[in-house]
PyMOL Python script that loads the backbone (N, CA, C, O; Angstrom):
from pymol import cmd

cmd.read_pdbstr("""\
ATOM      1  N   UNK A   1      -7.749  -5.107 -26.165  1.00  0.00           N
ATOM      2  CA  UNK A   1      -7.454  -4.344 -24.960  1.00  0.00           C
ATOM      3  C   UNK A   1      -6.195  -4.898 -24.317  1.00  0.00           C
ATOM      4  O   UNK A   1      -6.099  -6.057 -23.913  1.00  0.00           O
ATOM      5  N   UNK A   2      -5.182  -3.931 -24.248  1.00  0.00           N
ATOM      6  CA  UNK A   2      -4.113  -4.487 -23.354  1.00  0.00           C
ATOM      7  C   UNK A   2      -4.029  -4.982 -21.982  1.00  0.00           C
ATOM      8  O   UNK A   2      -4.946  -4.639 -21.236  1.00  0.00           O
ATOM      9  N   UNK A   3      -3.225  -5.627 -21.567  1.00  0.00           N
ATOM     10  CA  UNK A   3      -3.446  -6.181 -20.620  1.00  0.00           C
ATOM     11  C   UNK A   3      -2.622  -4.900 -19.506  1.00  0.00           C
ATOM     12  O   UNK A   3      -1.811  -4.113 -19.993  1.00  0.00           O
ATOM     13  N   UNK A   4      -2.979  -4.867 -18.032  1.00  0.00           N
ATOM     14  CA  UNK A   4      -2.412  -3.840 -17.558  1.00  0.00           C
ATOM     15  C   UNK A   4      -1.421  -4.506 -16.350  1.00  0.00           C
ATOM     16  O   UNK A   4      -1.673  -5.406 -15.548  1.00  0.00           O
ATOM     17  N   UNK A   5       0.075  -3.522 -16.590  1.00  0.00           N
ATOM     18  CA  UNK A   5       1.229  -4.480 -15.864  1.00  0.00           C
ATOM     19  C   UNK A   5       1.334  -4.131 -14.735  1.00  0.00           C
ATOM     20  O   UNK A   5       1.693  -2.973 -14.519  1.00  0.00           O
ATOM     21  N   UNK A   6       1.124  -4.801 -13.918  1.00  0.00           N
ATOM     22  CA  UNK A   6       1.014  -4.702 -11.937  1.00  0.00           C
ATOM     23  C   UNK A   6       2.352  -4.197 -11.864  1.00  0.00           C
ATOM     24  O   UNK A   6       3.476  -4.366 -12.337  1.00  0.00           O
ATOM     25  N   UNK A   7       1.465  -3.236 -10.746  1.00  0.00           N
ATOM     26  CA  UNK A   7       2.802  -2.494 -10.316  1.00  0.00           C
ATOM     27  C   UNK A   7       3.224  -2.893  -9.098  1.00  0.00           C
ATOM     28  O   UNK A   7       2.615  -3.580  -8.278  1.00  0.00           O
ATOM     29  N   UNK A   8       4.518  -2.327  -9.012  1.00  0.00           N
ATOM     30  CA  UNK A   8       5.173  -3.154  -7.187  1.00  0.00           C
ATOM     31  C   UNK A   8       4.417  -1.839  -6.709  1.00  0.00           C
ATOM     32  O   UNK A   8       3.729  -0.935  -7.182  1.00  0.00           O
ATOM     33  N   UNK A   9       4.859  -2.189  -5.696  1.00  0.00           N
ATOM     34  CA  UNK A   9       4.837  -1.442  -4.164  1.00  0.00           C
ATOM     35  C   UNK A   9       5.653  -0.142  -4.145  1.00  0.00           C
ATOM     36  O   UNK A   9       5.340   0.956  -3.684  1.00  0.00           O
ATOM     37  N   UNK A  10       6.686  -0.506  -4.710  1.00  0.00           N
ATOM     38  CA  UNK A  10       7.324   1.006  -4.783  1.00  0.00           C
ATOM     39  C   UNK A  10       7.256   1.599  -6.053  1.00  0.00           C
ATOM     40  O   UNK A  10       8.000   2.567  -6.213  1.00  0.00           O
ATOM     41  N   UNK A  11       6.418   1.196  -7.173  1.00  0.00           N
ATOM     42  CA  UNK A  11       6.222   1.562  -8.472  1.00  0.00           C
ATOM     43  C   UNK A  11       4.942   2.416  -8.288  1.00  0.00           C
ATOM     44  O   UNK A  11       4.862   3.585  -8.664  1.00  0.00           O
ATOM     45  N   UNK A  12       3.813   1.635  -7.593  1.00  0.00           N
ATOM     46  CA  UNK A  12       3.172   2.686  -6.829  1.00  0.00           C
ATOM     47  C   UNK A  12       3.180   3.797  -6.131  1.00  0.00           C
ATOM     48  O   UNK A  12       2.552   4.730  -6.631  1.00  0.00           O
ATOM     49  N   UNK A  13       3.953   4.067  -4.646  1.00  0.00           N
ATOM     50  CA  UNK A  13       3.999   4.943  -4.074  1.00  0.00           C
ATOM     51  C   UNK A  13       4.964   5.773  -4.930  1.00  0.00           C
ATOM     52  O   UNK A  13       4.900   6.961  -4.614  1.00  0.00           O
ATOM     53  N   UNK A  14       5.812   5.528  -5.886  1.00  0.00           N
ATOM     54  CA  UNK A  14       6.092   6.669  -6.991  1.00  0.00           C
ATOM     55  C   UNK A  14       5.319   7.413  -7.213  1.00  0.00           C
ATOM     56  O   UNK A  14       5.062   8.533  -6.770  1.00  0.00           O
ATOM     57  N   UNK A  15       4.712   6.501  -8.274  1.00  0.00           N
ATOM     58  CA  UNK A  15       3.378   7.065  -8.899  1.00  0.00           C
ATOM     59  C   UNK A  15       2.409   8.302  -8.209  1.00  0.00           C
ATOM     60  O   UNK A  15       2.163   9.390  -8.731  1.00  0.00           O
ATOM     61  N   UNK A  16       1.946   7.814  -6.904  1.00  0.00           N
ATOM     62  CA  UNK A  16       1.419   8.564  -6.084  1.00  0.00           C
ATOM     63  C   UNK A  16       1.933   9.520  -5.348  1.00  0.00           C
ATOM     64  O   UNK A  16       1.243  10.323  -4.722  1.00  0.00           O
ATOM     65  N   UNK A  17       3.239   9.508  -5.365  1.00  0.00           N
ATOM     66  CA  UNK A  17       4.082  11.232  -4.814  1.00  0.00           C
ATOM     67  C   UNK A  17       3.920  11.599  -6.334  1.00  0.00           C
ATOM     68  O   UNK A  17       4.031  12.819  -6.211  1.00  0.00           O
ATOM     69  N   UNK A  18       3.698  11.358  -7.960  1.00  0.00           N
ATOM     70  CA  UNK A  18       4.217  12.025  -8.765  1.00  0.00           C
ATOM     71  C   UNK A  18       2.607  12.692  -8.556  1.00  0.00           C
ATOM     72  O   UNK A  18       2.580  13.913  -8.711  1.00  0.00           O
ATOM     73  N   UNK A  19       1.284  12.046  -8.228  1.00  0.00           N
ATOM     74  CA  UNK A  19       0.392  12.602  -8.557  1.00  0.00           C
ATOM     75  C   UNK A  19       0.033  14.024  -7.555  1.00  0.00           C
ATOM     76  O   UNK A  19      -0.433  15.135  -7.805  1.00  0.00           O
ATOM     77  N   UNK A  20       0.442  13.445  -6.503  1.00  0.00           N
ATOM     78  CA  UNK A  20       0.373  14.429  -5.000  1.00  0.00           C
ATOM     79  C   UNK A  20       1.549  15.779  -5.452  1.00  0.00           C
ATOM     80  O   UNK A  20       1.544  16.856  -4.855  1.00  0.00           O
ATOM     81  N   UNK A  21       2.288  15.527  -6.340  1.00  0.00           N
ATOM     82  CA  UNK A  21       3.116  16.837  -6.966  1.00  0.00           C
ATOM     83  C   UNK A  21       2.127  17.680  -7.744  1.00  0.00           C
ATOM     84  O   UNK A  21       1.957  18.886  -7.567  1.00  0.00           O
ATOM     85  N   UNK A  22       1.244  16.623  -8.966  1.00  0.00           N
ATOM     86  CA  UNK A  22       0.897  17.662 -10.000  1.00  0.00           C
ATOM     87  C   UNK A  22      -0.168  18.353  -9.035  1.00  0.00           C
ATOM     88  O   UNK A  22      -0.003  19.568  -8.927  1.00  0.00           O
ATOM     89  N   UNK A  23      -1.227  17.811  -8.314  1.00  0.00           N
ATOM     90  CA  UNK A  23      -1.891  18.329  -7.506  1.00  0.00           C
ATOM     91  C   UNK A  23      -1.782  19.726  -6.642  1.00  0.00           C
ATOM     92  O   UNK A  23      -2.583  20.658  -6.573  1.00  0.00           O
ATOM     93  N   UNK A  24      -0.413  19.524  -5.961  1.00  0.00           N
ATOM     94  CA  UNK A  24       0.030  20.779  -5.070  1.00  0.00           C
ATOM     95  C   UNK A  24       0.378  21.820  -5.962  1.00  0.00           C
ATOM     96  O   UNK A  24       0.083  22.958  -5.596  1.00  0.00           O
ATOM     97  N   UNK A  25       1.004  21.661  -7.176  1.00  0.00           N
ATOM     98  CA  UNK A  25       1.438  22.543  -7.931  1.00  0.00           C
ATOM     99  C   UNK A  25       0.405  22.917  -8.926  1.00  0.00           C
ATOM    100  O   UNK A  25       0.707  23.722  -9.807  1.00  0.00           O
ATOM    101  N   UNK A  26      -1.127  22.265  -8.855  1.00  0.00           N
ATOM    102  CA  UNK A  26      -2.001  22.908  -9.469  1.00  0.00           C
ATOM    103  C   UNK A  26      -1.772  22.949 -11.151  1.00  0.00           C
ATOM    104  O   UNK A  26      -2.167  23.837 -11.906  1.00  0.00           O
ATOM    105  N   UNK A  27      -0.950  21.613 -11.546  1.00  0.00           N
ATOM    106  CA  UNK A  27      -0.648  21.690 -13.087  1.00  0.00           C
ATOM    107  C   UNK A  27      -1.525  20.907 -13.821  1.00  0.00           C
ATOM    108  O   UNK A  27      -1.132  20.418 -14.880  1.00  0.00           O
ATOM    109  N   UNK A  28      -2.771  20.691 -13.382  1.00  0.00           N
ATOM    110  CA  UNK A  28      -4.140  19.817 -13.841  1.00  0.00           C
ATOM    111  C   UNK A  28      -5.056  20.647 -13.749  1.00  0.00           C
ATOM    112  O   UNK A  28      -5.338  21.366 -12.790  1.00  0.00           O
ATOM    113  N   UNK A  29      -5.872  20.509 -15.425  1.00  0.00           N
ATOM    114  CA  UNK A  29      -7.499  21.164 -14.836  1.00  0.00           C
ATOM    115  C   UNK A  29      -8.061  20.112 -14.119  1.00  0.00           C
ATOM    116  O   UNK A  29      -7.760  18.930 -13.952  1.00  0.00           O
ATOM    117  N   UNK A  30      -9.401  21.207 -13.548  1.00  0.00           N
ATOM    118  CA  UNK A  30     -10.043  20.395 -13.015  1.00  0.00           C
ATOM    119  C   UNK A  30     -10.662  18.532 -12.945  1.00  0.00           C
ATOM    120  O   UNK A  30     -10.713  17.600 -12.142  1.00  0.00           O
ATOM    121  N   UNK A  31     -11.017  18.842 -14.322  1.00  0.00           N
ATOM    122  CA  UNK A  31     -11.258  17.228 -14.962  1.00  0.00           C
ATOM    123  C   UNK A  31     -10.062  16.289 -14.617  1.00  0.00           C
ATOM    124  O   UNK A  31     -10.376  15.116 -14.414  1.00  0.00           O
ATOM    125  N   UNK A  32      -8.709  16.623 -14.515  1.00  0.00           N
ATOM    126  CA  UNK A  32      -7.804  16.238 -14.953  1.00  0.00           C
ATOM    127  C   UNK A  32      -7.124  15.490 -12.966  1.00  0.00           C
ATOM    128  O   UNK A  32      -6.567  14.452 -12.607  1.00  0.00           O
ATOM    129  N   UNK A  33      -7.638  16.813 -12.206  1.00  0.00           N
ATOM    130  CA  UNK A  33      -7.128  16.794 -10.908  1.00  0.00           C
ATOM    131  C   UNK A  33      -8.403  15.756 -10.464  1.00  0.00           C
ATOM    132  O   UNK A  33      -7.995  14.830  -9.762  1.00  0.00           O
ATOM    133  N   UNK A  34      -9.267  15.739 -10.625  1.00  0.00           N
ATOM    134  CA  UNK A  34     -10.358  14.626 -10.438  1.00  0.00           C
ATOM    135  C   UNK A  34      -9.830  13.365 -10.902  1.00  0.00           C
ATOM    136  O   UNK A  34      -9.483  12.733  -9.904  1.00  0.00           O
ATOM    137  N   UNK A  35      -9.637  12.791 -11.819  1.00  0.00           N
ATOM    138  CA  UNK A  35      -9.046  11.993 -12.840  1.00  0.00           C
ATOM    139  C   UNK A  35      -7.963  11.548 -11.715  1.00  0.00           C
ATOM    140  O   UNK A  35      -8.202  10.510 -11.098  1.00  0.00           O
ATOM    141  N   UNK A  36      -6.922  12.196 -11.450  1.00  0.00           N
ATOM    142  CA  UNK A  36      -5.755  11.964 -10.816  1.00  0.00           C
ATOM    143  C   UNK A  36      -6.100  11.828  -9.202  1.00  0.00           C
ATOM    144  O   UNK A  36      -5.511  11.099  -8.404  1.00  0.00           O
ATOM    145  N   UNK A  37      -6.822  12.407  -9.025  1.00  0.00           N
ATOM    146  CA  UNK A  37      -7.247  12.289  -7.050  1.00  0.00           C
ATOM    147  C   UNK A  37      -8.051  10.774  -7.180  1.00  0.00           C
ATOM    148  O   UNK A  37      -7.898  10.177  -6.115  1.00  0.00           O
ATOM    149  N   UNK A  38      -8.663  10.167  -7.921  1.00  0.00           N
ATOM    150  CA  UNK A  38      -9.375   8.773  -8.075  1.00  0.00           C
ATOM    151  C   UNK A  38      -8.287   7.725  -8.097  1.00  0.00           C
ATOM    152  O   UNK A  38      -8.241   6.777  -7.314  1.00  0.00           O
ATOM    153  N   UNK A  39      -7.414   7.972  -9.059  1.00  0.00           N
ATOM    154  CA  UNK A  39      -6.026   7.576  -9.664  1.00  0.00           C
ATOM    155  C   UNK A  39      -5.544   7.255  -8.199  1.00  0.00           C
ATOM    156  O   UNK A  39      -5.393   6.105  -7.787  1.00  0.00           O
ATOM    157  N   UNK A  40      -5.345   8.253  -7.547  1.00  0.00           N
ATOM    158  CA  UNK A  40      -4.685   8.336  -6.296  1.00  0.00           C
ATOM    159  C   UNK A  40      -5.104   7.580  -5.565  1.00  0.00           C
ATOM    160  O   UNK A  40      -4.695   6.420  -5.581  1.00  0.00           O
ATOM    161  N   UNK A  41      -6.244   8.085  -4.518  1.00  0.00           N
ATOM    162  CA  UNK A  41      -6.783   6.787  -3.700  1.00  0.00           C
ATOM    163  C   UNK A  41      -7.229   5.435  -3.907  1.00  0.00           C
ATOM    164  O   UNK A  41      -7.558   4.651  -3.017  1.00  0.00           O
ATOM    165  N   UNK A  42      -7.212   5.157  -5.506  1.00  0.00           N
ATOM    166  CA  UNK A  42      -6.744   3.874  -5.830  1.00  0.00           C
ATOM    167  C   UNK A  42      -5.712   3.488  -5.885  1.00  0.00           C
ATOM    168  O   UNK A  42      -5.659   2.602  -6.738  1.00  0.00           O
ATOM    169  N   UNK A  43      -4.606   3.697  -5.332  1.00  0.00           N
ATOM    170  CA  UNK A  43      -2.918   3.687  -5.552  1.00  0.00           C
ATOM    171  C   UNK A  43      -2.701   3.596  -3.989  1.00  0.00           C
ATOM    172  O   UNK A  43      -1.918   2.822  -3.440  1.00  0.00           O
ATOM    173  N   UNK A  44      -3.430   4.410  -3.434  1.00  0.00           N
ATOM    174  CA  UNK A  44      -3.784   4.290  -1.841  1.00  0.00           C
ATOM    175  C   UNK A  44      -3.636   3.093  -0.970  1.00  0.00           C
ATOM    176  O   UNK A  44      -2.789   2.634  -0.205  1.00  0.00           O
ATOM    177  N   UNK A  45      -5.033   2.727  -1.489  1.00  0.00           N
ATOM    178  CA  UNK A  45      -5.669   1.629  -0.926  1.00  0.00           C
ATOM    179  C   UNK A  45      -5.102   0.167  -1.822  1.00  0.00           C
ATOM    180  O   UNK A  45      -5.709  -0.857  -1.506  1.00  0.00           O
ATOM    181  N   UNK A  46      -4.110   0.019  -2.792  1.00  0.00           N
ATOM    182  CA  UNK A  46      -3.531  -0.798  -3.381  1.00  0.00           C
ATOM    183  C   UNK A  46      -2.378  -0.994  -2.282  1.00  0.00           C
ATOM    184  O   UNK A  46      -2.405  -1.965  -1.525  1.00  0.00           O
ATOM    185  N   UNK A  47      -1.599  -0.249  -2.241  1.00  0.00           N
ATOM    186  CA  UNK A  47      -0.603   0.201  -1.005  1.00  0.00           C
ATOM    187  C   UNK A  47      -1.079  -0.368   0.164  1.00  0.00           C
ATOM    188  O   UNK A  47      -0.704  -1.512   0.419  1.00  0.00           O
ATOM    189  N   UNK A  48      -1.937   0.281   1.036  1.00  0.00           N
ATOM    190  CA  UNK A  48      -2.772  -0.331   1.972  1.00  0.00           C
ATOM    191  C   UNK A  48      -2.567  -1.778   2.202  1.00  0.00           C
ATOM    192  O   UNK A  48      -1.876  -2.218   3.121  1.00  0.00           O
ATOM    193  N   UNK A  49      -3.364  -2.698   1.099  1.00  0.00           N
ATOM    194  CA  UNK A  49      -3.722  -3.833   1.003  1.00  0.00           C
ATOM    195  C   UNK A  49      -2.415  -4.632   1.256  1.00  0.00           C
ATOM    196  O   UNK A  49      -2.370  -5.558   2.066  1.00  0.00           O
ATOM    197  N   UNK A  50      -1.282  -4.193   0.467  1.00  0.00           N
ATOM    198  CA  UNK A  50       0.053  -4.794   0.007  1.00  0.00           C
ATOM    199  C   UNK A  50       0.637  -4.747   1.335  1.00  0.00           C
ATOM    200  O   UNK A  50       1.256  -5.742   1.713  1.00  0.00           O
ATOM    201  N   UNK A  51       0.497  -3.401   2.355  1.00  0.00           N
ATOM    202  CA  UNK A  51       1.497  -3.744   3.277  1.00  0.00           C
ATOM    203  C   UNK A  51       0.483  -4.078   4.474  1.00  0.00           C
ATOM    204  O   UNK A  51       0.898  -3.901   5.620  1.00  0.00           O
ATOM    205  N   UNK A  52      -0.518  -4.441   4.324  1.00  0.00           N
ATOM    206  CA  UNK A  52      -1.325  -5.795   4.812  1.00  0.00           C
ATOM    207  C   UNK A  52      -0.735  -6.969   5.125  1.00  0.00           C
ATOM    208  O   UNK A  52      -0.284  -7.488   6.147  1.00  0.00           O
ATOM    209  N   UNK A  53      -0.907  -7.384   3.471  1.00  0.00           N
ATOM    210  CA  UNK A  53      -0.553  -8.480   3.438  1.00  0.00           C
ATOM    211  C   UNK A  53       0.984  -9.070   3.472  1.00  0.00           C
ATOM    212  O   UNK A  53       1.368 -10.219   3.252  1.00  0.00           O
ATOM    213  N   UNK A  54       1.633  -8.049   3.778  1.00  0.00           N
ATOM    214  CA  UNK A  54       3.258  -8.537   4.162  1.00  0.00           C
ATOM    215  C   UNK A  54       2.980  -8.160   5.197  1.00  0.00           C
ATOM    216  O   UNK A  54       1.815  -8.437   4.912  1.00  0.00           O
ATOM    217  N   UNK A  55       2.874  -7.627   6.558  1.00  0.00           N
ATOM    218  CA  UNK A  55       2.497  -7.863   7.429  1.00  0.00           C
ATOM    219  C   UNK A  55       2.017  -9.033   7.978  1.00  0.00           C
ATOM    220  O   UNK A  55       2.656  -9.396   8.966  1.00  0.00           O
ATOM    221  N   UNK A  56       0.924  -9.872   7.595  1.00  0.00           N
ATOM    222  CA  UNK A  56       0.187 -10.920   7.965  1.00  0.00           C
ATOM    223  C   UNK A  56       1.982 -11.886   7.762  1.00  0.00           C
ATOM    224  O   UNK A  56       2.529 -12.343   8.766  1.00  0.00           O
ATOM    225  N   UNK A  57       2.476 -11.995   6.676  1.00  0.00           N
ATOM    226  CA  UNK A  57       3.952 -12.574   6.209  1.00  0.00           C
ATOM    227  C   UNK A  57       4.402 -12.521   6.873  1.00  0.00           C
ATOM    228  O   UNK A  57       5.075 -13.477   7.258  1.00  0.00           O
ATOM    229  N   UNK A  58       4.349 -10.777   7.821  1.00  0.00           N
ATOM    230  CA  UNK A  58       5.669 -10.890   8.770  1.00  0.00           C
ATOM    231  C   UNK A  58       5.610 -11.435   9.988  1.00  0.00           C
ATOM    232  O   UNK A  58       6.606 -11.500  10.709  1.00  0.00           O
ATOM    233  N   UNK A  59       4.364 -11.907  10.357  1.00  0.00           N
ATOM    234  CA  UNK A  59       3.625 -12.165  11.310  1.00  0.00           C
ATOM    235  C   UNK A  59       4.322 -12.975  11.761  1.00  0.00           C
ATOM    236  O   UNK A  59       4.397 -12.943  12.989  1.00  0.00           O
ATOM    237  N   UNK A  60       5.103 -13.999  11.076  1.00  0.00           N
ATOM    238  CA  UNK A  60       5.555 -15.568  11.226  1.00  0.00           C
ATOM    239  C   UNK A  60       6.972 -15.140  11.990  1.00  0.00           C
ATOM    240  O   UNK A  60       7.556 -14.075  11.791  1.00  0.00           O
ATOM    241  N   UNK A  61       7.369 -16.099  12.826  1.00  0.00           N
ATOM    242  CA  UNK A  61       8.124 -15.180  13.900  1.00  0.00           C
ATOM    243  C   UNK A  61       8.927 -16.566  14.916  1.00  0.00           C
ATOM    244  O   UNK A  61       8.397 -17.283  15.765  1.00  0.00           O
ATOM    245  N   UNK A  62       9.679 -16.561  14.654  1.00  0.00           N
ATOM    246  CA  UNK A  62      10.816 -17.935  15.244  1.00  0.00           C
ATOM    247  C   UNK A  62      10.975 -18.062  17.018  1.00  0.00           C
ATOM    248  O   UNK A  62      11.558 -17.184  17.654  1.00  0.00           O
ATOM    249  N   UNK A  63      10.475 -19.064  17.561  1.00  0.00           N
ATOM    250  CA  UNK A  63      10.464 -18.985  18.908  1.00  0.00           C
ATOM    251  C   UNK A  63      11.710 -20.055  19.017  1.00  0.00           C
ATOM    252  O   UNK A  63      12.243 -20.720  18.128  1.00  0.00           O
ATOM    253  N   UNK A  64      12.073 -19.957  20.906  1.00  0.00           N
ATOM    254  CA  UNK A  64      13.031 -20.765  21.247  1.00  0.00           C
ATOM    255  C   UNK A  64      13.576 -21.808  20.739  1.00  0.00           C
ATOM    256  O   UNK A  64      14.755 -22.049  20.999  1.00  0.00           O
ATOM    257  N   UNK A  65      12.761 -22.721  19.831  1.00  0.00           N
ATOM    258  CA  UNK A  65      13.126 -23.686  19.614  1.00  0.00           C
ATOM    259  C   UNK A  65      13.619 -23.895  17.820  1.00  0.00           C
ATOM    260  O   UNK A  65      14.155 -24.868  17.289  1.00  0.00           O
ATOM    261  N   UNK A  66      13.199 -22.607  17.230  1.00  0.00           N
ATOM    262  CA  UNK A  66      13.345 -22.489  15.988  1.00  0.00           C
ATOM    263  C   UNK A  66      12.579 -23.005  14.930  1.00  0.00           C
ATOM    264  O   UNK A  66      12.947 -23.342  13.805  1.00  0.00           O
ATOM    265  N   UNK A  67      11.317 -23.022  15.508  1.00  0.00           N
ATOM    266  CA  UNK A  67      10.568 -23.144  14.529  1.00  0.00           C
ATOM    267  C   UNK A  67       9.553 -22.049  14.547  1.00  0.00           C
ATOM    268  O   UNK A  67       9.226 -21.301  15.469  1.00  0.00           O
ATOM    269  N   UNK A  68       8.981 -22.155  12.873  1.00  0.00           N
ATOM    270  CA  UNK A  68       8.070 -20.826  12.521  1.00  0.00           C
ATOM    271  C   UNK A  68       6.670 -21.127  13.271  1.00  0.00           C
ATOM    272  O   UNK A  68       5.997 -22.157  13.272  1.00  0.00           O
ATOM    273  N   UNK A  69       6.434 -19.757  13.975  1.00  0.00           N
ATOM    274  CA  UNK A  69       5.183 -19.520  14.442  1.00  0.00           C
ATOM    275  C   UNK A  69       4.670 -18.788  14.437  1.00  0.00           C
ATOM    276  O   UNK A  69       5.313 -17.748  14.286  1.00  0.00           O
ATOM    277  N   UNK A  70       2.952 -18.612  14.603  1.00  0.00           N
ATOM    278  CA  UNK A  70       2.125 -17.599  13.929  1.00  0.00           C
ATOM    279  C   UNK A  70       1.815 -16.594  14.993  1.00  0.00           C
ATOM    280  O   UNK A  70       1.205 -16.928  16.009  1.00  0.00           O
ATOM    281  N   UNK A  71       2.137 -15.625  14.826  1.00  0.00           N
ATOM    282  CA  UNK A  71       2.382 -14.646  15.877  1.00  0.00           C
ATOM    283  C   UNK A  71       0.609 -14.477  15.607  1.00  0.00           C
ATOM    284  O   UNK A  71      -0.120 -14.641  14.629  1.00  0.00           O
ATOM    285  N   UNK A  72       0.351 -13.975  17.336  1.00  0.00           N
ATOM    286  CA  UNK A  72      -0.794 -13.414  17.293  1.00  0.00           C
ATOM    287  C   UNK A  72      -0.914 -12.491  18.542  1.00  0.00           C
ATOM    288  O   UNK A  72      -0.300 -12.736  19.580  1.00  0.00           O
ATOM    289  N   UNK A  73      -1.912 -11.193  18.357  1.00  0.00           N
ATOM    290  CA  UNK A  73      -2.100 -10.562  18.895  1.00  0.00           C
ATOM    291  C   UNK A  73      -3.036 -10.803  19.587  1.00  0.00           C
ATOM    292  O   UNK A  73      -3.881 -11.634  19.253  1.00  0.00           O
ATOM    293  N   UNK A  74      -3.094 -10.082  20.777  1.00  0.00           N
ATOM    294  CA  UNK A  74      -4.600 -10.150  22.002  1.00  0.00           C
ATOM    295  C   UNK A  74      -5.552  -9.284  21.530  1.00  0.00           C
ATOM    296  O   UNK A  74      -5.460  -8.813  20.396  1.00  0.00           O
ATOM    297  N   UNK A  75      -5.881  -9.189  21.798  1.00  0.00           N
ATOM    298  CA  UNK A  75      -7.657  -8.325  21.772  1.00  0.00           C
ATOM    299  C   UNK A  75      -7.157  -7.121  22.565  1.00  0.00           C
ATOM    300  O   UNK A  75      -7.913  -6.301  22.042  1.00  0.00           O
ATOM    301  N   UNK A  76      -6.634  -6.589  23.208  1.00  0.00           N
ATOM    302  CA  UNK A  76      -6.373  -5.495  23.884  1.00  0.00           C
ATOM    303  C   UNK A  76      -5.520  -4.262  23.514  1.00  0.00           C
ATOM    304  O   UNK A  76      -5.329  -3.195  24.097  1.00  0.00           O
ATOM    305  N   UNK A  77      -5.026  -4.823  22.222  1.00  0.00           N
ATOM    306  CA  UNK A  77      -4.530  -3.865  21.439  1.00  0.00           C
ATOM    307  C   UNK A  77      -3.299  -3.995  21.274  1.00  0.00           C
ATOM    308  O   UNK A  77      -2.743  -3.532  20.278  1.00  0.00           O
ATOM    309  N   UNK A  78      -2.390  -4.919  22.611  1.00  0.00           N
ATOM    310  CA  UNK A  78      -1.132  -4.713  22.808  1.00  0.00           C
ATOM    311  C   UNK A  78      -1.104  -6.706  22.366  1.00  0.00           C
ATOM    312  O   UNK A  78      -1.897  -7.633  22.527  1.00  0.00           O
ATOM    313  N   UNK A  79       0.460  -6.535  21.693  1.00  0.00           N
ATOM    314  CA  UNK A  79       1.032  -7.645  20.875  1.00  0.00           C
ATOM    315  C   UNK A  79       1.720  -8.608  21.826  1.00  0.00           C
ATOM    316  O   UNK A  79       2.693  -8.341  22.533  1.00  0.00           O
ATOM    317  N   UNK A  80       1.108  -9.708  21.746  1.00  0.00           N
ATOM    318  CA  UNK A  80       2.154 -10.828  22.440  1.00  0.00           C
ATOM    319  C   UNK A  80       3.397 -11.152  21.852  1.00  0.00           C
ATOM    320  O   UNK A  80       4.137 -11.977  22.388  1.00  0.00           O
TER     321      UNK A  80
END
""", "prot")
cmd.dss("prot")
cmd.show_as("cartoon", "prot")
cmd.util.cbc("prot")
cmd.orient("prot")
């Protein structure tokens, strides 16, 4: 069994406008548009996760004195 090659971030959301094409344009049977809508919201939620976790990355955030610090948010929704 081959091994399967991780895709970036933008190798993905390719992928997933190419599937959101065959979809709209109705060029899948059924089996096929099932197949590809699974495909999809696994491509989704891969996405999701990824700009998560660069987020949490970006989190880190240089104060007055120039050093890295861990940005954090309040509980109220709004960002310190």
């Amino acid at each position: 069994m081959a091994e399967e090659k991780k895709m970036t971030y933008e190798e993905m959301m390719s992928r997933l406008d190419d599937i959101i094409g065959i979809l709209e344009r109705n060029e899948a049977t059924l089996d096929e548009s099932i197949a590809l809508y699974k495909e999809g919201i696994d491509l989704a939620n891969k996405c999701d996760a990824k700009l998560s976790d660069v987020e949490k990355d970006v989190r880190f955030i240089l104060n007055e004195q120039g050093k890295l610090e861990k940005y954090h948010e309040d509980n109220s929704g709004t960002d310190q």
